[in-house]
C-alpha positions in Angstrom: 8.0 -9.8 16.1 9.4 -6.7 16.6 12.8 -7.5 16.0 11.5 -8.9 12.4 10.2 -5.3 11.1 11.6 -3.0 8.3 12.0 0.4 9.1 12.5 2.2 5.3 14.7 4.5 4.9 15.3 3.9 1.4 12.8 5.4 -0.2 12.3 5.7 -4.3 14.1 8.0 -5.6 11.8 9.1 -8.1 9.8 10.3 -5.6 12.3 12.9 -4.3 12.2 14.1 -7.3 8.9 13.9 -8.5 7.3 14.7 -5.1 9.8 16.4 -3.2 6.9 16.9 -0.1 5.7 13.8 -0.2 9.0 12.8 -0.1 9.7 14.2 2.7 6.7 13.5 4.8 7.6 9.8 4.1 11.0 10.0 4.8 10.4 11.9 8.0 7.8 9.3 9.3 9.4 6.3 10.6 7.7 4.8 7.9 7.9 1.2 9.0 6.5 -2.4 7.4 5.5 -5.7 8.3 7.9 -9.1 7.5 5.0 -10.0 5.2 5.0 -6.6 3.2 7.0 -6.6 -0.1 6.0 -3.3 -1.5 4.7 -0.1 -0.9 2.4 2.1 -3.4 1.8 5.5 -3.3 -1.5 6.8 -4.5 -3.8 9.4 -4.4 -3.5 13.4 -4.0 0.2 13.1 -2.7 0.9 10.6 -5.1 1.8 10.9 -9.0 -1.6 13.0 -9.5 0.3 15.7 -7.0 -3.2 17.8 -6.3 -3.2 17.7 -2.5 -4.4 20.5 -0.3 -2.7 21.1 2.8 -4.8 19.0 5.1 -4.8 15.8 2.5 -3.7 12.8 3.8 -1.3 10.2 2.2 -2.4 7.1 0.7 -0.3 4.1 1.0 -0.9 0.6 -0.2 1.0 -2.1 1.8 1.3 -5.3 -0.9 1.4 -8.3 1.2 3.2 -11.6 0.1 0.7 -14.3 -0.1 2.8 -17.1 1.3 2.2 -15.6 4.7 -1.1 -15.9 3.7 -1.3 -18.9 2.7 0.3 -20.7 5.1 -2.2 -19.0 8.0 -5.0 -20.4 9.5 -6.0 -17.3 10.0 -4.7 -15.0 7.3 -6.7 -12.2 8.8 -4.7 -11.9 12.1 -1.2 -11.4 9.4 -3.6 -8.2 7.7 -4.5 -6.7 10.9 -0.8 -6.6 12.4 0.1 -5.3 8.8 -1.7 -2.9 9.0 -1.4 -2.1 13.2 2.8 -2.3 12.4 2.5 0.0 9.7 -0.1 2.8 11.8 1.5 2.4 15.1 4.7 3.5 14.1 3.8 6.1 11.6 5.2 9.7 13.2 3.4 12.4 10.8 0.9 14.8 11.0 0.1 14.4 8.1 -2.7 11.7 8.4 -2.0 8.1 6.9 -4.7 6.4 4.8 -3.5 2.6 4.1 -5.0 -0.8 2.8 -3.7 -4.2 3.2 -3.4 -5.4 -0.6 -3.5 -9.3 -1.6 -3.5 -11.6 -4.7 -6.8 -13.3 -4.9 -6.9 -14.4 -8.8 -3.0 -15.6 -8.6 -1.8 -12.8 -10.7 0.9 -11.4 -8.4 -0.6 -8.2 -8.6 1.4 -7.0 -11.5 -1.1 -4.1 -12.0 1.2 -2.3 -9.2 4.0 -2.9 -11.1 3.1 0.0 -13.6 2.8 3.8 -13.0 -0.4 3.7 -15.5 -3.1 0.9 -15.7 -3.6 -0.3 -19.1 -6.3 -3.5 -20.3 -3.5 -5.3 -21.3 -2.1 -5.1 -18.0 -4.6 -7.8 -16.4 -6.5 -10.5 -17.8 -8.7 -10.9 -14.8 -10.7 -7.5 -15.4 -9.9 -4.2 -13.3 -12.7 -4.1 -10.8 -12.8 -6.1 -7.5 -9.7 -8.3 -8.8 -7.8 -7.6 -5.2 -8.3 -8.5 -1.6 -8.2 -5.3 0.6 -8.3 -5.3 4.2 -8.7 -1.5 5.8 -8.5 -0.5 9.2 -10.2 3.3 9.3 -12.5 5.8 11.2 -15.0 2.9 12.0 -14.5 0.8 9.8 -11.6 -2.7 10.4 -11.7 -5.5 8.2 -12.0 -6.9 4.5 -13.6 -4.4 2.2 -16.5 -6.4 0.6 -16.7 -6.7 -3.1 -18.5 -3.0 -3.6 -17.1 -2.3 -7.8 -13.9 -1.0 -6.7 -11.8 -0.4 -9.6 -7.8 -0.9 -10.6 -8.4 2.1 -13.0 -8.9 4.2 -10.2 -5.9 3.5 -8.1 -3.7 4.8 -10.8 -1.5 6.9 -11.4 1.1 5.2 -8.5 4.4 5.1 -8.0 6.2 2.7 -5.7 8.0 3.7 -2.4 9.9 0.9 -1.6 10.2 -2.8 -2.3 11.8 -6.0 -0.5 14.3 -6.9 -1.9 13.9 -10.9 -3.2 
């Protein structure tokens, strides 16, 4: 497998601009993805929002293709080594904070292709319209269905994506 991973060292742009320590942390990280990962989000204090305190950690959201999904019997084994791939290699001190993201309504999760979340965005409703898998302090597996809301996520700003 190993042979099969994407180290990124292409990150957005926008973000060099936008968030030039961010930026930095993530370019400095060895930052480095699973086959089934086709984009990465940035959220949260170090993202778009840019409020972080020094000890804030950075919040990524790995976006995982649902074919590999799909074709798994079991789809969870593919979200834990997303997520294992993705911590294992991270070299930061600054503390990483990421979620496994799928498509559960067949919407191709287009609300992460937009800095702001709009209505019109997504017919599906914003709250508990994505799978999440999380592996952090404690907790490791499928966040349950607990009113988490798209809204929320938002502002982001993508870091990289496969290219198709």
């Amino acid at each position: 497998m190993k042979e099969n991973l994407t180290v990124i060292d292409n990150i957005n742009e926008d973000i060099k601009n936008l968030l030039p320590t961010t930026y930095n942390i993530l370019n400095e990280s060895n930052l480095t993805v699973h086959p089934s990962v086709y984009k990465i989000i940035l959220s949260g204090s170090r993202g778009l929002s840019n409020r972080f305190r020094e000890n804030s950690d950075i919040d990524l959201s790995l976006l995982v293709d649902s074919k590999f999904l799909n074709k798994e019997l079991n789809p969870e084994q593919i979200l834990k080594e997303v997520l294992n791939v993705t911590l294992i290699n991270w070299k930061s001190k600054v503390e990483l904070d990421t979620v496994a993201v799928f498509d559960i309504n067949n919407c191709n999760l287009k609300c992460f292709d937009y800095k702001s979340y709009s209505d019109k965005l997504c017919k599906m409703g914003d709250t508990d319209c994505l799978g999440l898998y999380k592996k952090q302090k404690g907790f490791h597996g499928y966040v349950p269905k607990i009113g988490i809301s798209i809204k929320l996520i938002h502002p982001i700003i993508t870091v990289w994506e496969r290219k198709r």
